[in-house]
Structure formats: structure tokens, C-alpha cells
N, CA, C and O atoms as a GROMACS GRO file, in nm:
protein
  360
    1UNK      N    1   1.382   0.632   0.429
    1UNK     CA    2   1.342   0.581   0.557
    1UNK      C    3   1.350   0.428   0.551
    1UNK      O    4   1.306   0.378   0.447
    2UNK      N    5   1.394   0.353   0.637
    2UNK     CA    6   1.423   0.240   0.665
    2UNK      C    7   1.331   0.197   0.771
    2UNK      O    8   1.317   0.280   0.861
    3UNK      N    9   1.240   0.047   0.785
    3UNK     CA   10   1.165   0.017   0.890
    3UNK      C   11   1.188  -0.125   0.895
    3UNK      O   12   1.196  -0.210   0.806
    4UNK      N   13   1.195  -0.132   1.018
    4UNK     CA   14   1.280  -0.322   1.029
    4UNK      C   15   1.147  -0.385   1.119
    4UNK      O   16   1.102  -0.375   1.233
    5UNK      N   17   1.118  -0.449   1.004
    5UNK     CA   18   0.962  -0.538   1.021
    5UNK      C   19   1.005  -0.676   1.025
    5UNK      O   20   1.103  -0.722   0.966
    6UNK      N   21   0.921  -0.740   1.101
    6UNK     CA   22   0.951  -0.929   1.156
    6UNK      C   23   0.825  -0.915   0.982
    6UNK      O   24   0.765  -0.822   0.928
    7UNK      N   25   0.844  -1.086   0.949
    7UNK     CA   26   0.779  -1.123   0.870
    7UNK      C   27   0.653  -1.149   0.917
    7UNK      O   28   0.570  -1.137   0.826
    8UNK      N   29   0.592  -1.189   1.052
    8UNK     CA   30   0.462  -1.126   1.057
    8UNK      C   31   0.401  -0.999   1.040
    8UNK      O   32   0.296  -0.969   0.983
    9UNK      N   33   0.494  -0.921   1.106
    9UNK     CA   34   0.420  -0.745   1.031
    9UNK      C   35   0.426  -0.734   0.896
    9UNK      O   36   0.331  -0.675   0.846
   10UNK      N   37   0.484  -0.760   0.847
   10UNK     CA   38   0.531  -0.766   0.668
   10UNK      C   39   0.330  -0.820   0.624
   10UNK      O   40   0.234  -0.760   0.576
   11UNK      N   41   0.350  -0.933   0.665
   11UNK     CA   42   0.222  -1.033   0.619
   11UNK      C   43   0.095  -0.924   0.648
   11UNK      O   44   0.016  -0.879   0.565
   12UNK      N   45   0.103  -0.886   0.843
   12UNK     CA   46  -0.026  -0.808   0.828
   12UNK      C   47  -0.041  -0.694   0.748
   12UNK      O   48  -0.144  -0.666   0.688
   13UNK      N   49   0.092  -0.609   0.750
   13UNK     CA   50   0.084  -0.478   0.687
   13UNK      C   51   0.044  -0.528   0.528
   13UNK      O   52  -0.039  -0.453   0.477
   14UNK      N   53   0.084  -0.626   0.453
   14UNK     CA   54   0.003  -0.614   0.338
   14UNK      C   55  -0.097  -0.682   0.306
   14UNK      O   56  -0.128  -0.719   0.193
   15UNK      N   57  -0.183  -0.715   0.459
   15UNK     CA   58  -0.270  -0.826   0.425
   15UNK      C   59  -0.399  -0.662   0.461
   15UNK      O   60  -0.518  -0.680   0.434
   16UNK      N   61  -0.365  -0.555   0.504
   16UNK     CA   62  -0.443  -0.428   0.552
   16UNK      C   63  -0.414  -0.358   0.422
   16UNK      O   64  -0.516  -0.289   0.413
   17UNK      N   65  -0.334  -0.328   0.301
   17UNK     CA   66  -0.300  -0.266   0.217
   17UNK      C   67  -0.380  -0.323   0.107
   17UNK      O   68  -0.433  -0.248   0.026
   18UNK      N   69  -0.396  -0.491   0.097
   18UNK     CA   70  -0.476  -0.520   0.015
   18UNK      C   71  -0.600  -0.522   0.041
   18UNK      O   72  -0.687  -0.573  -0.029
   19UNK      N   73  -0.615  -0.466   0.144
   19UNK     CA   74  -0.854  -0.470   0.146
   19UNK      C   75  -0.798  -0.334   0.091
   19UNK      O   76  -0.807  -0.304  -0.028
   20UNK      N   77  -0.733  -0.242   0.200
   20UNK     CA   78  -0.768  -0.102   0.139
   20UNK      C   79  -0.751  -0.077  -0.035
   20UNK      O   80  -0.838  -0.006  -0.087
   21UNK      N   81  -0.639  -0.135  -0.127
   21UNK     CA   82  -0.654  -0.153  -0.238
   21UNK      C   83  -0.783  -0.181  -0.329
   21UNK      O   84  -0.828  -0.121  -0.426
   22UNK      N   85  -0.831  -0.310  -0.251
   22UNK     CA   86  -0.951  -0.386  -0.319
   22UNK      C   87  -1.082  -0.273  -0.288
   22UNK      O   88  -1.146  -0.230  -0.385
   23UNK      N   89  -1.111  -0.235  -0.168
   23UNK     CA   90  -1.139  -0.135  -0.132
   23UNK      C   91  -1.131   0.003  -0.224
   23UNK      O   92  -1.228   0.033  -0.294
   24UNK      N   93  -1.032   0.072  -0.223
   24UNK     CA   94  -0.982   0.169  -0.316
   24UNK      C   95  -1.054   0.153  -0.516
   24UNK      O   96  -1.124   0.236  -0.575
   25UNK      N   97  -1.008   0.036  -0.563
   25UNK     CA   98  -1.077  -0.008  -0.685
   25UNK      C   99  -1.216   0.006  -0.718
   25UNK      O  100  -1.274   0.044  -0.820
   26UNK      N  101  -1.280  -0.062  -0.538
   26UNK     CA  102  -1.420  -0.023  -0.620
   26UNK      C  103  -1.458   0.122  -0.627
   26UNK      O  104  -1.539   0.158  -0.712
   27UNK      N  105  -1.409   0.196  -0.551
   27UNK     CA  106  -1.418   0.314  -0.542
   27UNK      C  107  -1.423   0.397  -0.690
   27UNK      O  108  -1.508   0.478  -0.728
   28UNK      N  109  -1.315   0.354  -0.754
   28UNK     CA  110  -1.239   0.371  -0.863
   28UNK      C  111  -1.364   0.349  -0.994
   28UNK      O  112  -1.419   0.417  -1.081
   29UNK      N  113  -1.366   0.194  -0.934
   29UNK     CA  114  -1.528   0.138  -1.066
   29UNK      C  115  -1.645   0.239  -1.040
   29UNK      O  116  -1.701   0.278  -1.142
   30UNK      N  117  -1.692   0.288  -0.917
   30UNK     CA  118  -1.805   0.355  -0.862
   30UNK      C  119  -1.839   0.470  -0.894
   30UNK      O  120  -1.953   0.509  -0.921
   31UNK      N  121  -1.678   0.567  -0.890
   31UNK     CA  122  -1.713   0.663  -0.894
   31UNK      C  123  -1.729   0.750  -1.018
   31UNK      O  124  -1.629   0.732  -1.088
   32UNK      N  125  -1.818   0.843  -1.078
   32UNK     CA  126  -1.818   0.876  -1.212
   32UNK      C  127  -1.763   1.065  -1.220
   32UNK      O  128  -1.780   1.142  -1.314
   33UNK      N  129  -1.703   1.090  -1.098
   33UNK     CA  130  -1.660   1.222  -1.123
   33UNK      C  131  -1.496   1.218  -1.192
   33UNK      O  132  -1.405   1.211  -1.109
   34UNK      N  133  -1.473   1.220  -1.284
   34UNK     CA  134  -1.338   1.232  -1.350
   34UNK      C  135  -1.245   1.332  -1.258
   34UNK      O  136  -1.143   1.289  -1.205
   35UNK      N  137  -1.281   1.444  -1.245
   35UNK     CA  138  -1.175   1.507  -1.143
   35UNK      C  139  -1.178   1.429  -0.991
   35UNK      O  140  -1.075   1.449  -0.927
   36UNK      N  141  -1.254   1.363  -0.939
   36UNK     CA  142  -1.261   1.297  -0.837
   36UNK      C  143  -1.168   1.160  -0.864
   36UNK      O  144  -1.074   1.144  -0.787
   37UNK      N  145  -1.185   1.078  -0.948
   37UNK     CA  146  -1.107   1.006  -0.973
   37UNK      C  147  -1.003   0.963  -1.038
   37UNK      O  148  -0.973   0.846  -1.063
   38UNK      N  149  -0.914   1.118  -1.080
   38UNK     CA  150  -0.791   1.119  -1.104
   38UNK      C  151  -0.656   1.110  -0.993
   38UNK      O  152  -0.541   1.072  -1.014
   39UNK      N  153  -0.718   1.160  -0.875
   39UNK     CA  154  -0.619   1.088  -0.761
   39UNK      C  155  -0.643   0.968  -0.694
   39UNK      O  156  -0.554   0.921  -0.624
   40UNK      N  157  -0.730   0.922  -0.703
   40UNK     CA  158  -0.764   0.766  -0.705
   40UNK      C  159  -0.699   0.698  -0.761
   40UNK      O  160  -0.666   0.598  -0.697
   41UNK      N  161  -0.658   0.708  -0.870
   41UNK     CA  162  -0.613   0.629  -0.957
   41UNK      C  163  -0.467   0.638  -0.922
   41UNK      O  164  -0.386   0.546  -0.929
   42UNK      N  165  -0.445   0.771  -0.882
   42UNK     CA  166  -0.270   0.832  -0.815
   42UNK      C  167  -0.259   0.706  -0.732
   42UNK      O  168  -0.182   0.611  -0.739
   43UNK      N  169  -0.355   0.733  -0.656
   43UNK     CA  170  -0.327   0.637  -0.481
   43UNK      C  171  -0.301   0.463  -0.546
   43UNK      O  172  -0.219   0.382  -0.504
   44UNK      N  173  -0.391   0.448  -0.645
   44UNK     CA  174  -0.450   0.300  -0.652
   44UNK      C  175  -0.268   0.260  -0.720
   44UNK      O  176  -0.230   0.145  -0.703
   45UNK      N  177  -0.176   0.355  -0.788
   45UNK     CA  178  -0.038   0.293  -0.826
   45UNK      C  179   0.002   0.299  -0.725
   45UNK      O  180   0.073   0.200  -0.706
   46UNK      N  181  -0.002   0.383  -0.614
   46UNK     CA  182   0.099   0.372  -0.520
   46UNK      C  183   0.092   0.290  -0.463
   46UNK      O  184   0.194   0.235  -0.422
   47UNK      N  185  -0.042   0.239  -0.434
   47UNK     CA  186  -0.091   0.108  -0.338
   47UNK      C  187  -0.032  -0.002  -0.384
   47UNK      O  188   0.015  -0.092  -0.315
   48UNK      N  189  -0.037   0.007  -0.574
   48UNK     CA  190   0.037  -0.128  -0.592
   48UNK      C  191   0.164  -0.186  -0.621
   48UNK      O  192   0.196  -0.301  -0.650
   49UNK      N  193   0.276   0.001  -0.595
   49UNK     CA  194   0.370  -0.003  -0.597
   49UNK      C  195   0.429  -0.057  -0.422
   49UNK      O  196   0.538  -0.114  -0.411
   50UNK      N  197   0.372  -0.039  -0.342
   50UNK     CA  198   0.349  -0.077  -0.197
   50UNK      C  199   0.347  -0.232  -0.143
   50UNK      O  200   0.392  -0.273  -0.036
   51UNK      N  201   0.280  -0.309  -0.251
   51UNK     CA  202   0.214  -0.400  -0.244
   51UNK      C  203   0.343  -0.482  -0.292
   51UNK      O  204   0.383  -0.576  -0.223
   52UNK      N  205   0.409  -0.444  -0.414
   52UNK     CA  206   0.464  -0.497  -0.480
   52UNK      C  207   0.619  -0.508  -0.385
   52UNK      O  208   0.678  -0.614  -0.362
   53UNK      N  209   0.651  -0.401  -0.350
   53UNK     CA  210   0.739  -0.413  -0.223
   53UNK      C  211   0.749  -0.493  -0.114
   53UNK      O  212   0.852  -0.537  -0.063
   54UNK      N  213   0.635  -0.511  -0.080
   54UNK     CA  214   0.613  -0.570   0.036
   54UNK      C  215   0.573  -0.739  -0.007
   54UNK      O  216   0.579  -0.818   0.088
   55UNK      N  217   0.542  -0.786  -0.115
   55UNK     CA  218   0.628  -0.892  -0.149
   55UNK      C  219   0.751  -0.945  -0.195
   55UNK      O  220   0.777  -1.063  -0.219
   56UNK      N  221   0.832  -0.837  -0.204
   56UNK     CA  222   0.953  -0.900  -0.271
   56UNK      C  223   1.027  -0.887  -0.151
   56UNK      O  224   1.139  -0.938  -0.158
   57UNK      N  225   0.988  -0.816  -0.001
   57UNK     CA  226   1.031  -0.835   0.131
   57UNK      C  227   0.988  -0.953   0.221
   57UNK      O  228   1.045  -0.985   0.325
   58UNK      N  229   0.892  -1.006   0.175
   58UNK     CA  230   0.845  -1.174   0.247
   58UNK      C  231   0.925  -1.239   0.223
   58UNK      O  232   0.986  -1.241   0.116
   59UNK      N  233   0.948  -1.327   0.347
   59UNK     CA  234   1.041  -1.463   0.313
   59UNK      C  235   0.938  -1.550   0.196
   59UNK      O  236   0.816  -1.559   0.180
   60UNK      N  237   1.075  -1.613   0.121
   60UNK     CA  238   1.029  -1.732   0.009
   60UNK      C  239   1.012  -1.814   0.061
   60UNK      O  240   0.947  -1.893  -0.007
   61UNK      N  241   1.054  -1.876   0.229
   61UNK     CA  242   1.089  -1.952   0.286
   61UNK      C  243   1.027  -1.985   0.397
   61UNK      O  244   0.940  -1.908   0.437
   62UNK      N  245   1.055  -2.104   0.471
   62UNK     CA  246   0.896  -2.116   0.544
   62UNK      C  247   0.956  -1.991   0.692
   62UNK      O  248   1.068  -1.944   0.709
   63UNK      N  249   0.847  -1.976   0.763
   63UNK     CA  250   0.897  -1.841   0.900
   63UNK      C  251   1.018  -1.872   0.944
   63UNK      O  252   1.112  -1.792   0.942
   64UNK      N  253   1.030  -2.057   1.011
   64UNK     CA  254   1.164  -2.059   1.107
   64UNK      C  255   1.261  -2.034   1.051
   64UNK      O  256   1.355  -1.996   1.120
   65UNK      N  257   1.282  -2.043   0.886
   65UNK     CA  258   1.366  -2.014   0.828
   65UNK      C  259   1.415  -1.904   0.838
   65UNK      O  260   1.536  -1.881   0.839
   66UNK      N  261   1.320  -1.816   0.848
   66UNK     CA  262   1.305  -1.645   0.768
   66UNK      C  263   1.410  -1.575   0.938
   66UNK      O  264   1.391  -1.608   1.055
   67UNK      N  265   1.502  -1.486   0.887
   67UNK     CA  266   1.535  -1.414   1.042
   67UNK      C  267   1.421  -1.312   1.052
   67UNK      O  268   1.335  -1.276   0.973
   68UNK      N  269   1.454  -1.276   1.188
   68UNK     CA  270   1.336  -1.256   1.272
   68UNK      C  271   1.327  -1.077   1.268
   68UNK      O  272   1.261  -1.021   1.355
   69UNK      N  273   1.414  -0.977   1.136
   69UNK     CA  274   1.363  -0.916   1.156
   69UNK      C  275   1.406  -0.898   0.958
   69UNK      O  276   1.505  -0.946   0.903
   70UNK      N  277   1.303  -0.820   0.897
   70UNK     CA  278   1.367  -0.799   0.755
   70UNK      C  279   1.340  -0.636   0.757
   70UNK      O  280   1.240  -0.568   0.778
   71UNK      N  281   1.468  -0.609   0.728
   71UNK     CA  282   1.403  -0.451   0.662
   71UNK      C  283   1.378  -0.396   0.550
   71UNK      O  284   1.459  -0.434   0.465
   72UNK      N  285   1.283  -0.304   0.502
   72UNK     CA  286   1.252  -0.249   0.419
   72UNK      C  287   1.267  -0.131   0.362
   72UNK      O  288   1.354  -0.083   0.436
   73UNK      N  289   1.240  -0.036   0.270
   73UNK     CA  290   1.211   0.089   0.239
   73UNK      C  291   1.059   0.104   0.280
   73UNK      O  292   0.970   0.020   0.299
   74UNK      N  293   1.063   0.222   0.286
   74UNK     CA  294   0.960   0.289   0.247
   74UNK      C  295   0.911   0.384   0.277
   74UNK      O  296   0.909   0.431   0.391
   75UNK      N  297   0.833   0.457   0.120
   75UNK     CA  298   0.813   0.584   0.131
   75UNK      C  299   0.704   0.620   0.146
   75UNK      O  300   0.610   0.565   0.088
   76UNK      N  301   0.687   0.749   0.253
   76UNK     CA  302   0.551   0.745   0.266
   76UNK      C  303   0.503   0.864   0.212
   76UNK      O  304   0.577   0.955   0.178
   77UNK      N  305   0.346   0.869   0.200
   77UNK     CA  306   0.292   0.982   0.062
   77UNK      C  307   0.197   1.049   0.200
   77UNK      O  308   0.171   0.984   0.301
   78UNK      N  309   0.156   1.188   0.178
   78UNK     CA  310   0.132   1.241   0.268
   78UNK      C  311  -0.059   1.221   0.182
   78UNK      O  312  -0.093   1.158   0.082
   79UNK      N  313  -0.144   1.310   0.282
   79UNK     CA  314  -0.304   1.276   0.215
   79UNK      C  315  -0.294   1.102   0.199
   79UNK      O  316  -0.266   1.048   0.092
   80UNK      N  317  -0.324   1.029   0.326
   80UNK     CA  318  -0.368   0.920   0.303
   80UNK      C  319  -0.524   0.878   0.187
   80UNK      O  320  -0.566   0.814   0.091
   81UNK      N  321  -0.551   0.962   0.282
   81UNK     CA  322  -0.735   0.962   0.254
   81UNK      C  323  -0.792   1.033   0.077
   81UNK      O  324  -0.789   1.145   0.026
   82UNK      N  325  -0.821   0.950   0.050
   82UNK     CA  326  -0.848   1.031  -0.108
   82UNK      C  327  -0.952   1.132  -0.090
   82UNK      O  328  -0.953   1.198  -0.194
   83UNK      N  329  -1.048   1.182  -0.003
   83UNK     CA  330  -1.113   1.292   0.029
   83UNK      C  331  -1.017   1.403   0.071
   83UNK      O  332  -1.063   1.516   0.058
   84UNK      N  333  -0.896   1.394   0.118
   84UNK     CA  334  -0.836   1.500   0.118
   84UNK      C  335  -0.786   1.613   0.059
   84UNK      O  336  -0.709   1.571  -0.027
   85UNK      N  337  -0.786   1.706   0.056
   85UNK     CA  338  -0.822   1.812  -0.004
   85UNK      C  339  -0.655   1.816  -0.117
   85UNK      O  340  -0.654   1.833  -0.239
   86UNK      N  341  -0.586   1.803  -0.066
   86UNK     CA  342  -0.423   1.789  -0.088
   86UNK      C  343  -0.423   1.710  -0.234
   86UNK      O  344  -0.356   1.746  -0.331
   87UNK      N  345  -0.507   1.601  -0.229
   87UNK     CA  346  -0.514   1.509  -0.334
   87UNK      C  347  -0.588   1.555  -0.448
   87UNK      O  348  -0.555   1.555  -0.567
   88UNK      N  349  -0.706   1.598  -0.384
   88UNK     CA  350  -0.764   1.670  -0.532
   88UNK      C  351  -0.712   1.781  -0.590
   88UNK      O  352  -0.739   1.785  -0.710
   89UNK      N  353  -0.650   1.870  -0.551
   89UNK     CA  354  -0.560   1.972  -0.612
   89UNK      C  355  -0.437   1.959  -0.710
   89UNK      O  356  -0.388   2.049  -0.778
   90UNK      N  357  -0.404   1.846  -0.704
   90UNK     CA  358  -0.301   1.803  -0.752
   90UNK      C  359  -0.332   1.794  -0.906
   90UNK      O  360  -0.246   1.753  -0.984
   0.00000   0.00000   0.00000
């Protein structure tokens, strides 16, 4: 899948990926059920495989520079929510 994002969506979409990350971690520090937080830990690479994408898609360069639309990959994982049932089964 291909999604053709301006470098402001780029910025917000991983400026929302990193609370939920930072977010996600403490979760991670918090929680003491081991089967509970073995897909946590699933989500918490994907998040930073996500993350990691979505900087190497920001302009290096200042905006006027940057064209006005960049596209990306990306794949999306189904069970957003780590309470989902999908995730703990796994």
C-alpha cells in the first residue's frame, strides 16, 4: 500500500505515533502479566519500526524546499488496541 502524505501529515502522523509509543512503554514498564505483555512488546517494535519510517520520509530540508506531496509505504497490522483479543492469542 502506498499513501502520498504532504510533510505536514508526515510530522503529525508521527508526532500521534510517538505519545502512543511513549504511551505504549509505560504500559510495558507497568504491567506485570507476562502473557499480557508479550504483545506489547509485538506492538512496541512495530511502533518503532513505524516511527523509523516515517523519519527517513521527512524532508532533511527546510518545508519550501520539501515538494508538497512525499509518498510512503505502509503496512498496516490489524488489532490496533493491545486489549484486543487477536493480540493476545498470538
Amino acid at each position: 500500500m502506498t499513501l502520498e502524505l504532504t510533510s505536514e501529515e508526515i510530522d503529525l502522523l508521527r508526532e500521534v505515533a510517538e505519545s502512543a509509543y511513549n504511551d505504549l512503554r509505560e504500559e510495558i514498564y507497568k504491567t506485570e502479566d507476562t502473557d499480557y505483555k508479550k504483545p506489547l512488546k509485538r506492538r512496541e517494535a512495530l511502533f518503532e519500526s513505524i516511527l523509523k519510517k516515517l523519519s527517513a520520509a521527512s524532508c532533511a530540508t527546510p518545508l519550501a524546499a520539501c515538494s508538497s506531496h512525499t509518498a510512503i509505504k505502509a503496512s498496516l497490522w490489524s488489532g490496533f488496541y493491545p486489549r484486543d483479543s487477536s493480540l493476545r492469542s498470538e
